[in-house]
Backbone as CSV, one residue per row, in Angstrom:
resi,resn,N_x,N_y,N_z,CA_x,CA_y,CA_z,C_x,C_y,C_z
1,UNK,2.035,30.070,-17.828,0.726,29.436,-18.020,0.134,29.091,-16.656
2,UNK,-1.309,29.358,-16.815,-1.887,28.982,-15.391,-2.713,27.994,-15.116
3,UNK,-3.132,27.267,-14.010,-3.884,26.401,-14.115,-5.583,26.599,-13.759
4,UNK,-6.488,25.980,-13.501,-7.472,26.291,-12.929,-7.804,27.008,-11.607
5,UNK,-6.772,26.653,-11.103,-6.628,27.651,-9.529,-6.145,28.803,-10.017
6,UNK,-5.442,29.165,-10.574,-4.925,30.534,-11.136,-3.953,30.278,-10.433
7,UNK,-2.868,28.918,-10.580,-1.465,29.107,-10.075,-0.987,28.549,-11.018
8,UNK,0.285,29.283,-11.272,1.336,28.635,-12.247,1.445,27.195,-12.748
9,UNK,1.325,26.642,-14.002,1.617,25.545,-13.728,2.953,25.038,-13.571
10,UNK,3.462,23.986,-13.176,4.635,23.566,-13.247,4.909,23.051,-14.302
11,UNK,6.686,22.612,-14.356,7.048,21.425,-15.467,7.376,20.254,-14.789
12,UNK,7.119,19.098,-15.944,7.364,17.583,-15.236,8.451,17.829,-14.220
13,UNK,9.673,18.623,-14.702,10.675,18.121,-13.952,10.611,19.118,-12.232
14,UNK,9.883,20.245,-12.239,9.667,21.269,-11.450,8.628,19.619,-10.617
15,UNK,7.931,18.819,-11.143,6.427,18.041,-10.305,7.429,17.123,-9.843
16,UNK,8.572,16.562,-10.538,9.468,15.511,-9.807,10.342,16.059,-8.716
17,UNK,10.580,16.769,-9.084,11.493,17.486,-8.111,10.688,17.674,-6.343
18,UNK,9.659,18.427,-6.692,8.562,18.402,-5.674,8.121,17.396,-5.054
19,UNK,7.846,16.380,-5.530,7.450,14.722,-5.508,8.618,14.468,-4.561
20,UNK,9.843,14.360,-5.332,11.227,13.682,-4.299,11.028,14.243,-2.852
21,UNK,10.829,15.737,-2.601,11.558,16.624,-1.428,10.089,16.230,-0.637
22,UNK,8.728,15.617,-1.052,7.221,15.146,-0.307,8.260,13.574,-0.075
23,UNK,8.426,12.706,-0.669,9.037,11.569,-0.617,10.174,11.419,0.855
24,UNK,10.938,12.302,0.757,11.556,12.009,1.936,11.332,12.914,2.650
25,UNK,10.466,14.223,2.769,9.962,14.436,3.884,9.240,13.118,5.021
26,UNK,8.240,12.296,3.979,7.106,11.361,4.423,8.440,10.426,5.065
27,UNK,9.429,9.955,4.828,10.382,8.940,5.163,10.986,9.299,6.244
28,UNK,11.621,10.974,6.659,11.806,11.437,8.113,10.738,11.626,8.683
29,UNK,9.320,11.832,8.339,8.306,11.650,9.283,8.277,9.952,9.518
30,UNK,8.016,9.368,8.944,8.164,7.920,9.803,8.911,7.694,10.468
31,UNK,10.403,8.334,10.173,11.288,7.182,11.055,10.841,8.232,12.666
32,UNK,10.906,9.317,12.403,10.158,10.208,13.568,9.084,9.700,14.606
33,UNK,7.973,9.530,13.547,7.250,8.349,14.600,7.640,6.723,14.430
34,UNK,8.463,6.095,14.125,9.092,4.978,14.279,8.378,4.076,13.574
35,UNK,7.961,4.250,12.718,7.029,3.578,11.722,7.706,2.709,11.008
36,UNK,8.971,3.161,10.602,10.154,2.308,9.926,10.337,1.245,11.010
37,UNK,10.844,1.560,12.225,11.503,0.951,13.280,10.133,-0.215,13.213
38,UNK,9.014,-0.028,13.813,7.780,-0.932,13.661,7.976,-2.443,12.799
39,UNK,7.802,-1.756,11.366,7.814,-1.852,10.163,9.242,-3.312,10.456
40,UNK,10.264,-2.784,10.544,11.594,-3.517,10.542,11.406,-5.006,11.740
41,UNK,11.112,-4.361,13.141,10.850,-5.115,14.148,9.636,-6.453,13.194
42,UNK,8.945,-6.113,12.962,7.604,-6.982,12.285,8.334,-8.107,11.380
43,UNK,8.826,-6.853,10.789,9.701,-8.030,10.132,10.353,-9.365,10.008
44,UNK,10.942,-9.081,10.859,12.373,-9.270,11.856,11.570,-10.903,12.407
45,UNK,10.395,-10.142,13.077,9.980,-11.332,13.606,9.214,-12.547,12.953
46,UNK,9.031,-11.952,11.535,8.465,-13.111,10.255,9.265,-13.741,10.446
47,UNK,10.633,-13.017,9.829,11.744,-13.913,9.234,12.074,-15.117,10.846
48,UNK,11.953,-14.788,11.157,12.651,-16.184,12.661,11.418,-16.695,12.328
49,UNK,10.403,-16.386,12.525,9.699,-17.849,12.781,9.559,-18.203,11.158
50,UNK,9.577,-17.509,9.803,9.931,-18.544,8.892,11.080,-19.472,8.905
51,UNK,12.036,-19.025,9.452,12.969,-20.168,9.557,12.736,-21.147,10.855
52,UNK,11.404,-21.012,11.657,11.840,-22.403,12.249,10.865,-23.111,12.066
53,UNK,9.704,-22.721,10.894,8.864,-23.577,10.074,9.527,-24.986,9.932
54,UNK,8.812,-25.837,9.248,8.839,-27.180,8.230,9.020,-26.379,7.013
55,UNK,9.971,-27.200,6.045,10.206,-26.296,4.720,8.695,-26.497,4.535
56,UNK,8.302,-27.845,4.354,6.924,-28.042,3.695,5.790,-26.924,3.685
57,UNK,5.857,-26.250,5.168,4.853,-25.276,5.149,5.404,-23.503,4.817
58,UNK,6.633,-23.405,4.924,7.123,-22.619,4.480,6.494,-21.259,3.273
59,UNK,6.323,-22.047,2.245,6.065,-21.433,0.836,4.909,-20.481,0.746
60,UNK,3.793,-21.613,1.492,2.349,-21.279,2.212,2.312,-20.080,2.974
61,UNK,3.357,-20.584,3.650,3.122,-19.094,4.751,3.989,-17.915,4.576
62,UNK,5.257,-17.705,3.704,5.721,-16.873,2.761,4.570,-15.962,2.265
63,UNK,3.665,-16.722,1.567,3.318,-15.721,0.812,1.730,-14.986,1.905
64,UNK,1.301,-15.790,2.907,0.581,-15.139,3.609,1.122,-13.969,4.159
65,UNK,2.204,-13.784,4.666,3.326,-13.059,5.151,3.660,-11.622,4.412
66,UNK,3.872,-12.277,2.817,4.461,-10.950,2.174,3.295,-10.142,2.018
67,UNK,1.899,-10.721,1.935,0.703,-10.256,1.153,0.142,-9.150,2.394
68,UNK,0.517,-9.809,4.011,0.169,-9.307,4.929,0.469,-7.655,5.191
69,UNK,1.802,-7.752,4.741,3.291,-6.535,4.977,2.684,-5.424,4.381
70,UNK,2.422,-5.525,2.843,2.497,-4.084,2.589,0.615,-3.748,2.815
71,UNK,-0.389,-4.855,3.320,-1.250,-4.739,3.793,-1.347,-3.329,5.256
72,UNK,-0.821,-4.332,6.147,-0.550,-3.343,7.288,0.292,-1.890,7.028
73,UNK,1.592,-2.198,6.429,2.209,-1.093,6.112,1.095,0.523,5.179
74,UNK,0.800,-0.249,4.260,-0.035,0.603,3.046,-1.065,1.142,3.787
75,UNK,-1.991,-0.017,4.273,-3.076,1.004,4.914,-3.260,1.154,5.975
76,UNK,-2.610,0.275,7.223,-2.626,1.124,8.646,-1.737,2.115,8.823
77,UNK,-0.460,1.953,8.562,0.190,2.966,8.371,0.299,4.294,8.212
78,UNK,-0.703,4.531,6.707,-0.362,5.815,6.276,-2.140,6.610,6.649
79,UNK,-2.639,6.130,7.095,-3.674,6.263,8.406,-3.302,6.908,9.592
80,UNK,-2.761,5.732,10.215,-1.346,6.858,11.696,-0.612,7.871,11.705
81,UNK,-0.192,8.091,9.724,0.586,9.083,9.499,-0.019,10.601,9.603
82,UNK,-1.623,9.804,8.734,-2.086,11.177,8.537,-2.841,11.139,9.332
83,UNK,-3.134,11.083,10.531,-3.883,10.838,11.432,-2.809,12.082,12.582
84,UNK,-1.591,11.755,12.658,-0.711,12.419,12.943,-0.769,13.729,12.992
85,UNK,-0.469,14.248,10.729,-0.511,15.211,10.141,-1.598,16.143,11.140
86,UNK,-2.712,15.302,10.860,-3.865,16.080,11.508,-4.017,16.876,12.836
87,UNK,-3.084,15.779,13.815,-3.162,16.232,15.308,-2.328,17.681,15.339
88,UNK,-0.918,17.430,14.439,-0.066,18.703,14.815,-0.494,20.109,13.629
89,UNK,-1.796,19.390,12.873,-2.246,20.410,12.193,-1.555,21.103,10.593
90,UNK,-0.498,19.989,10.234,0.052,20.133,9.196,-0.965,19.452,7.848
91,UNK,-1.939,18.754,7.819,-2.689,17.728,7.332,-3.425,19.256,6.720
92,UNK,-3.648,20.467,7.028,-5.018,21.299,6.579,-4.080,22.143,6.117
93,UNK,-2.760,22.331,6.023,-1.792,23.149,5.921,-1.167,22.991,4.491
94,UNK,-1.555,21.801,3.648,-1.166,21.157,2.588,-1.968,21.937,1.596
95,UNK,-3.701,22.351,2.168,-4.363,23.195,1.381,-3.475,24.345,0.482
96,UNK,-2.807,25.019,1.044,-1.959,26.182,1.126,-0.363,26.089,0.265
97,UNK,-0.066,24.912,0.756,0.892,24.863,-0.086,1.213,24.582,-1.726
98,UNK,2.593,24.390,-2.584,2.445,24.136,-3.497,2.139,22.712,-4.171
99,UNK,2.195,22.038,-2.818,1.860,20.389,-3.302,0.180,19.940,-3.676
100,UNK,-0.196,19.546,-4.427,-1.533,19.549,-4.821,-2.052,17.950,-4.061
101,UNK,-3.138,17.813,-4.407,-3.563,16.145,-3.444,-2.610,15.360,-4.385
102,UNK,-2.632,15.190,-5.682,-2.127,13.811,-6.050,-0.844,13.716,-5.747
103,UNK,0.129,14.885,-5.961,1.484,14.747,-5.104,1.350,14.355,-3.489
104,UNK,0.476,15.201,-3.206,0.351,14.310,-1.610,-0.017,13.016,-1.495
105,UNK,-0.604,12.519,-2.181,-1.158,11.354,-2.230,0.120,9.879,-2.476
106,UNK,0.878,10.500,-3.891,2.109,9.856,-4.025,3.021,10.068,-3.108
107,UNK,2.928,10.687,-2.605,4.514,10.667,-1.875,4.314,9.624,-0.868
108,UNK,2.842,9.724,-0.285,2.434,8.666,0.878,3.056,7.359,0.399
109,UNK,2.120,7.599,-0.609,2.509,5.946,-1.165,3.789,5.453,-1.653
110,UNK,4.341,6.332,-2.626,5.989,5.937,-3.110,6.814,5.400,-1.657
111,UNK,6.621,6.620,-0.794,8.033,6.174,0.655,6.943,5.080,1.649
112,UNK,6.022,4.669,1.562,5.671,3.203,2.379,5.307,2.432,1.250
113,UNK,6.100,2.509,0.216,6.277,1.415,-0.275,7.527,0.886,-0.796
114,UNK,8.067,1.712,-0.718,9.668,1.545,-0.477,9.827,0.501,0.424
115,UNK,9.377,0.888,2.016,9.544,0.116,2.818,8.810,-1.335,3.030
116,UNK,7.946,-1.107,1.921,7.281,-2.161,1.784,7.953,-3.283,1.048
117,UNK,8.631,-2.459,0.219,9.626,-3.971,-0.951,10.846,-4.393,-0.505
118,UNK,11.299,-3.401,0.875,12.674,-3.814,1.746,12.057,-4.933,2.482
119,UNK,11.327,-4.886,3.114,10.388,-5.964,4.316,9.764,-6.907,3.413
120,UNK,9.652,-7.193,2.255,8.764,-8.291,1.658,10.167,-8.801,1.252
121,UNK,11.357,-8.378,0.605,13.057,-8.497,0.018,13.201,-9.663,1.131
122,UNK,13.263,-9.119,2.309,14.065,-9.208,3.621,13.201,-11.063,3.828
123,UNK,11.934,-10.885,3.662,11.658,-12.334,4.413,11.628,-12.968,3.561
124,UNK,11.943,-12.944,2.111,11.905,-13.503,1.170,13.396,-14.520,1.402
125,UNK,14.234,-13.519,1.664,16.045,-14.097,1.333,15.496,-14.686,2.750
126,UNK,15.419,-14.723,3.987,15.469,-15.233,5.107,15.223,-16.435,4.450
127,UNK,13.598,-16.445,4.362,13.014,-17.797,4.140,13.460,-18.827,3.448
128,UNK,13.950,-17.618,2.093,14.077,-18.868,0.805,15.639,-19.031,0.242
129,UNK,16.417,-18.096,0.774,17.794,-17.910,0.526,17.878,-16.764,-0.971
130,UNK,18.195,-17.072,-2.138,17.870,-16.868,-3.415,16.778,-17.775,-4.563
131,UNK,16.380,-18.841,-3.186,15.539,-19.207,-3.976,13.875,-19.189,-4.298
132,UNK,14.209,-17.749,-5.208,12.784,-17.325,-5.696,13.156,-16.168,-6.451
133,UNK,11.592,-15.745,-7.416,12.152,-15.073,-8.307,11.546,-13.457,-8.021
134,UNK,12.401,-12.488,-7.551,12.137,-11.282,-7.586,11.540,-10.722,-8.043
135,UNK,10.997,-10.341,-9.392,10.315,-9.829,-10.577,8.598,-9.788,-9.924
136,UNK,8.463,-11.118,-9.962,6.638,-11.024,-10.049,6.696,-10.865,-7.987
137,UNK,7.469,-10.965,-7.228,7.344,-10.780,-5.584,7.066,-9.040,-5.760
138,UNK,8.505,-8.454,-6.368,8.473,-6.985,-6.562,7.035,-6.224,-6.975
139,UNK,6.797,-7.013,-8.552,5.647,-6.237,-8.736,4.443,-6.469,-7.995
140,UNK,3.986,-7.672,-7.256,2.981,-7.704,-6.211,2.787,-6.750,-5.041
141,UNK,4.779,-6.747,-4.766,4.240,-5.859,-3.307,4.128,-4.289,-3.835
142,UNK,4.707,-3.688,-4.881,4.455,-2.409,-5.173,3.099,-1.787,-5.539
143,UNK,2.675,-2.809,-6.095,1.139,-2.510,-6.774,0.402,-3.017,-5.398
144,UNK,0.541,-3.745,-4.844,-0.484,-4.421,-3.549,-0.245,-3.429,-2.674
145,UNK,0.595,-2.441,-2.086,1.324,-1.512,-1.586,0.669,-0.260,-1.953
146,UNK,0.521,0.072,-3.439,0.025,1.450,-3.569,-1.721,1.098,-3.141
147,UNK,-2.455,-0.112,-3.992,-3.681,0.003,-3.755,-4.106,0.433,-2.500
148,UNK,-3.157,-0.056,-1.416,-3.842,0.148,0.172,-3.550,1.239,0.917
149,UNK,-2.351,1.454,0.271,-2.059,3.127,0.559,-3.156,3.934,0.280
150,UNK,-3.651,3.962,-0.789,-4.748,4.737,-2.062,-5.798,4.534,-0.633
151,UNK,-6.572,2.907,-0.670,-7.407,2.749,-0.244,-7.120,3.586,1.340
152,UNK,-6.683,3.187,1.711,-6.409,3.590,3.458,-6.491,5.326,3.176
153,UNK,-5.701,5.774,2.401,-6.010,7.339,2.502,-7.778,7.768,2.531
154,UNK,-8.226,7.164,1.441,-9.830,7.646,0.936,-10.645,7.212,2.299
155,UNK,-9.675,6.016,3.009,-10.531,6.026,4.276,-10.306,7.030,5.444
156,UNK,-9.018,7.340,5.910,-8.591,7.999,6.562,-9.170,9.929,6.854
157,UNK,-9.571,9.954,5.476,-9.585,11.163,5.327,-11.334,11.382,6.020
158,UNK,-12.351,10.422,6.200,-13.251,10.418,6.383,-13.316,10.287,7.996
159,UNK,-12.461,10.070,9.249,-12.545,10.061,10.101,-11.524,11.143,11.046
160,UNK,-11.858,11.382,12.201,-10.812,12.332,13.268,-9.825,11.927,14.219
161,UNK,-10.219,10.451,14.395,-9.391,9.918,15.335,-8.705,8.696,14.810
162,UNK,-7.883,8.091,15.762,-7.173,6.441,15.214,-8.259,5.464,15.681
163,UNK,-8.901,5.686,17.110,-10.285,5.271,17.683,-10.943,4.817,16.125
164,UNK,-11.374,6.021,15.933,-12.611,5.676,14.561,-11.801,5.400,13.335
165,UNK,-10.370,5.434,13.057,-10.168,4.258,12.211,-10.016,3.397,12.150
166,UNK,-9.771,2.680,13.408,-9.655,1.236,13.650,-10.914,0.650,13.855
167,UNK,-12.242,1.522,13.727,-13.673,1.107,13.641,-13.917,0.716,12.106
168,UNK,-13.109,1.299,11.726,-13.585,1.365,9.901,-12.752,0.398,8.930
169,UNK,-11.873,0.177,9.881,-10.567,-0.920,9.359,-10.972,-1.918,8.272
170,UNK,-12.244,-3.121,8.925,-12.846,-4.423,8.666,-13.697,-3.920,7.528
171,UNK,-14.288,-2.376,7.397,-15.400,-2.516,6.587,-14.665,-2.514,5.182
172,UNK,-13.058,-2.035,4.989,-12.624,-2.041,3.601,-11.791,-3.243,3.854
173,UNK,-11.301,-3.775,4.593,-10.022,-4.916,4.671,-10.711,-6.226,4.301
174,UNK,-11.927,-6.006,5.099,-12.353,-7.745,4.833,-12.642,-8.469,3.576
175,UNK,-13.524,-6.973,2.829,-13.944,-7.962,1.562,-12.569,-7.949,0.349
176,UNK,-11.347,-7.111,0.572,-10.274,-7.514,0.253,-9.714,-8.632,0.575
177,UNK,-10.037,-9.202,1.545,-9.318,-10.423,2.435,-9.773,-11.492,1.840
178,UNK,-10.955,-11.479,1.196,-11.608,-12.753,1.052,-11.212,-13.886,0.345
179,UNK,-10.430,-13.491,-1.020,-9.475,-14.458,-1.411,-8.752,-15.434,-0.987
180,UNK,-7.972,-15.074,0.708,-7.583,-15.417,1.347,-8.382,-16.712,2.127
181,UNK,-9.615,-17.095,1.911,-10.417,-18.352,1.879,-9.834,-19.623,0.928
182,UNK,-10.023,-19.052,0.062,-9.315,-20.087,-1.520,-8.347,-20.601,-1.042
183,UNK,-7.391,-19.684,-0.246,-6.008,-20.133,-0.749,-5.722,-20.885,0.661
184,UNK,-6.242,-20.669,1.425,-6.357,-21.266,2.995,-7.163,-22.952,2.800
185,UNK,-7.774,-22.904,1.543,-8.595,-24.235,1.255,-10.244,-24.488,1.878
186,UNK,-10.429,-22.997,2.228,-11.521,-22.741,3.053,-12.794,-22.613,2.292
187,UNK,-12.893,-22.733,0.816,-13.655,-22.843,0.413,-13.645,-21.580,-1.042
188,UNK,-14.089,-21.906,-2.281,-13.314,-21.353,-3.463,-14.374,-21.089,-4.310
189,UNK,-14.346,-20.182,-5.245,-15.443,-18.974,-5.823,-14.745,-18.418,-7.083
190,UNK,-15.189,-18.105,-8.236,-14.491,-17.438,-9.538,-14.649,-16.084,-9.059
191,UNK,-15.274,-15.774,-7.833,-15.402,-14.057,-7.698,-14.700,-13.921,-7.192
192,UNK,-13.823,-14.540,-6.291,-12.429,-14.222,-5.704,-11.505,-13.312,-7.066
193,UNK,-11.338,-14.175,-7.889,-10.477,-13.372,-9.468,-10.854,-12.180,-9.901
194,UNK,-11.952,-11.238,-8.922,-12.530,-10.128,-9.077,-11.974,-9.077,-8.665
195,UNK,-11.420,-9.884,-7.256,-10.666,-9.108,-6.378,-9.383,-8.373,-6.412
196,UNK,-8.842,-7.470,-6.475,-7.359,-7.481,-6.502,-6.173,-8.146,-5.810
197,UNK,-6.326,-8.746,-4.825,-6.101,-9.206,-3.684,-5.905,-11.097,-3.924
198,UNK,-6.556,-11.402,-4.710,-6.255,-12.693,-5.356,-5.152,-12.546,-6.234
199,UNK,-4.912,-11.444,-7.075,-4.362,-10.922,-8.089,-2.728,-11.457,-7.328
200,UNK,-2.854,-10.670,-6.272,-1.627,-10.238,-5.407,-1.068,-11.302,-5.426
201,UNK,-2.352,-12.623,-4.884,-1.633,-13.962,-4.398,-1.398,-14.532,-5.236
202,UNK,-1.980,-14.785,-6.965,-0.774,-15.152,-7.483,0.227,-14.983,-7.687
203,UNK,0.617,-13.616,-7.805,1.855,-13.074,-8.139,2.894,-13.559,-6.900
204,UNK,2.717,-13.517,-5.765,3.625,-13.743,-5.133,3.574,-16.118,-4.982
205,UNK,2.472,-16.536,-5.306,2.812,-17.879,-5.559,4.212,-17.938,-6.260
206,UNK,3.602,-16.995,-7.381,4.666,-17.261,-8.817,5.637,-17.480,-8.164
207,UNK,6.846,-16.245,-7.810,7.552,-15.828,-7.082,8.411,-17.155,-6.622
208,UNK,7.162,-17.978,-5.819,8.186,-19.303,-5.263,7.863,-21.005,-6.259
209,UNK,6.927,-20.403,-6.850,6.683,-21.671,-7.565,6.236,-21.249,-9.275
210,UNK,6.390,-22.040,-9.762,5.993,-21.982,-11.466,4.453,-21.991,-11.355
211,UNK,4.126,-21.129,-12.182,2.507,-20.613,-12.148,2.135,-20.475,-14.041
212,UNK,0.866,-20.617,-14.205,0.466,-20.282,-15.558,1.090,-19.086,-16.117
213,UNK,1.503,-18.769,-17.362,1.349,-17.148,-17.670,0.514,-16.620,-17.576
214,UNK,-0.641,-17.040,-17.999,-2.204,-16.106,-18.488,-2.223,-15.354,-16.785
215,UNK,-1.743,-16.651,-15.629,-1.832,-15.779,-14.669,-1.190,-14.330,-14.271
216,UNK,-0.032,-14.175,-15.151,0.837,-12.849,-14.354,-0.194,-11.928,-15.233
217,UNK,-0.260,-12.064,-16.588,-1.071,-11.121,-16.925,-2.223,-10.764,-16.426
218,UNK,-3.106,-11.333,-15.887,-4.451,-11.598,-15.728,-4.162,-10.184,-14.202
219,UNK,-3.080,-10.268,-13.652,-3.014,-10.538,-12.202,-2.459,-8.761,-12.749
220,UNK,-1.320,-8.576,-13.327,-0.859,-7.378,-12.988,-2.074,-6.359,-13.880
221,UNK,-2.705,-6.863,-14.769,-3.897,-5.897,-15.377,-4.837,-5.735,-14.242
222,UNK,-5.062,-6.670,-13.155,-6.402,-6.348,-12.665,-5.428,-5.047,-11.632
223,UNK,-4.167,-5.757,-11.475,-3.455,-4.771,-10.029,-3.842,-3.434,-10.571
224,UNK,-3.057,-3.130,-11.476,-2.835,-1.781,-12.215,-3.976,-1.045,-12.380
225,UNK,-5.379,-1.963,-12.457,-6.604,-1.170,-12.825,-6.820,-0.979,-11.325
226,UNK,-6.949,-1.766,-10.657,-7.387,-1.340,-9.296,-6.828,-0.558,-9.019
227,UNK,-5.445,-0.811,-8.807,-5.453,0.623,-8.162,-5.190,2.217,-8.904
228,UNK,-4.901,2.399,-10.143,-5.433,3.500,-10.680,-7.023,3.621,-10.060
229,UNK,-7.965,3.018,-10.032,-9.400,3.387,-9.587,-8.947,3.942,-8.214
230,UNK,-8.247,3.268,-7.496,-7.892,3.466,-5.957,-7.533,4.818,-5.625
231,UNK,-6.472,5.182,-6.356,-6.101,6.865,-6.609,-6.451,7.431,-6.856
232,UNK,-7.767,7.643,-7.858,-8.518,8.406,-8.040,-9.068,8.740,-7.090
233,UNK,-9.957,7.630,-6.431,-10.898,8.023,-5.026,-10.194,8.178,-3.604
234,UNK,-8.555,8.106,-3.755,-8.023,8.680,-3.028,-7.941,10.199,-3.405
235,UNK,-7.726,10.933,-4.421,-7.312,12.028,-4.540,-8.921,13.246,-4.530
236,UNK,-9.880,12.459,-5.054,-11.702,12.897,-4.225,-11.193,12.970,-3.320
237,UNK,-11.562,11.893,-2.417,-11.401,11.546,-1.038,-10.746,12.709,-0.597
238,UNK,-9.480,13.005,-0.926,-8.739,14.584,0.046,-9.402,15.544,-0.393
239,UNK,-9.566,15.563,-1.696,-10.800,16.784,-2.132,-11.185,17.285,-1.386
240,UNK,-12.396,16.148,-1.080,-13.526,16.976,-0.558,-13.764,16.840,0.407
241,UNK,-12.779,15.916,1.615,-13.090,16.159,3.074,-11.595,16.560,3.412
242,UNK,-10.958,16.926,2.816,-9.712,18.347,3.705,-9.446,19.001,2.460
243,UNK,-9.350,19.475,1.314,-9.635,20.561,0.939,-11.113,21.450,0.834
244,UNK,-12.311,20.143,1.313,-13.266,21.182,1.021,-13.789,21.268,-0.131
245,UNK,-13.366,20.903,-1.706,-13.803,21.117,-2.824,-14.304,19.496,-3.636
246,UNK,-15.586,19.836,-4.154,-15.854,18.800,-4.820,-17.252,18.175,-4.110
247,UNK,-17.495,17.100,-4.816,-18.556,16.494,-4.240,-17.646,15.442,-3.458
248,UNK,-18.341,14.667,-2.041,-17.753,13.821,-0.821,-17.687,12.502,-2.200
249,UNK,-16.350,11.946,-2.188,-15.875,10.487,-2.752,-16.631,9.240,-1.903
């Protein structure tokens, strides 16, 4: 059976299989450019200065911390990566192969976010020992992790240099950021709960403190919708400015 390109289609297990061998390709390209190493160092250096906090402020800055991680990781990251791809010319070379955008797209995201739930794990036990609850930390940083991956690709793909992505950084980061007012005490809005990014910060409150239910729900429906929207206009986004096909995302 064929698909619209007139290539074979695959089977699920032929698309997983493919998926895994994009997955840790993307994981020896990081540690290659040291993205892991980065990634770890950053870390490294949360965790000490969470431990020589005041417990009191601790919790506070935990979760500024974890929310930060797969921030930088997700979307500066996989920016540098493919920013990379591009220089040594493997980025236009994907056209050609059997991996289609949304496998390219996942693999980005699955292996920096891997590293994203080791580094959010890591300052969690520093900070808090075992005390906190894994579940709603996990699902924050995975879903907070893919959205910016998603997002950072649909941006990435629109510029040539790291120059002009670090021009373009503020125009998608900030109004994500804005939540980050509320919770700083800087001043508070029901449109923040619009955001995904508020979403995030309850989930990781939860994590160290007892939170409403209505909140986890409220929080992992908006994650999940966002970023399904996110992937979509990531997988445009490669469309139609490096394959060429489609109308510009």
């Amino acid at each position: 059976m064929t698909g619209p390109d007139g290539l074979k289609e695959r089977s699920p297990r032929d698309t997983l299989r493919t998926l895994a061998r994009a997955v840790g390709w993307d994981l020896r390209l990081q540690l290659r450019h040291q993205i892991v190493t980065v990634a770890l160092l950053v870390t490294a250096a949360y965790g000490i200065g969470l431990r020589l906090l005041p417990e009191d402020w601790r919790d506070d800055v935990t979760v500024l911390l974890v929310l930060s991680d797969p921030t930088m990781i997700g979307f500066l990251f996989v920016g540098a990566l493919m920013l990379f791809e591009r220089g040594a010319g493997t980025l236009h070379a994907v056209v050609v192969t059997p991996l289609s955008p949304s496998l390219y797209v996942w693999a980005k995201a699955l292996s920096l976010t891997a590293i994203s739930v080791v580094c959010a794990l890591t300052m969690a036990v520093v900070g808090h020992g075992t005390d906190f609850r894994p579940v709603p930390l996990i699902t924050a940083v995975v879903l907070t992790s893919l959205l910016f991956v998603f997002v950072g690709v649909a941006a990435v793909v629109r510029v040539r240099s790291l120059n002009e992505y670090l021009v373009i950084v503020p125009v998608f980061l900030v109004p994500l950021y804005l939540p980050l007012l509320g919770f700083l005490g800087l001043g508070g809005s029901w449109l923040y709960h619009l955001l995904p990014t508020q979403a995030s910060l309850l989930l990781i409150q939860r994590s160290l403190e007892p939170r409403p239910l209505w909140e986890v729900f409220y929080a992992v429906a908006l994650l999940v919708a966002s970023t399904a929207g996110a992937f979509l206009w990531a997988s445009k986004s490669f469309d139609a400015h490096v394959r060429g096909k489609g109308r510009s995302a």
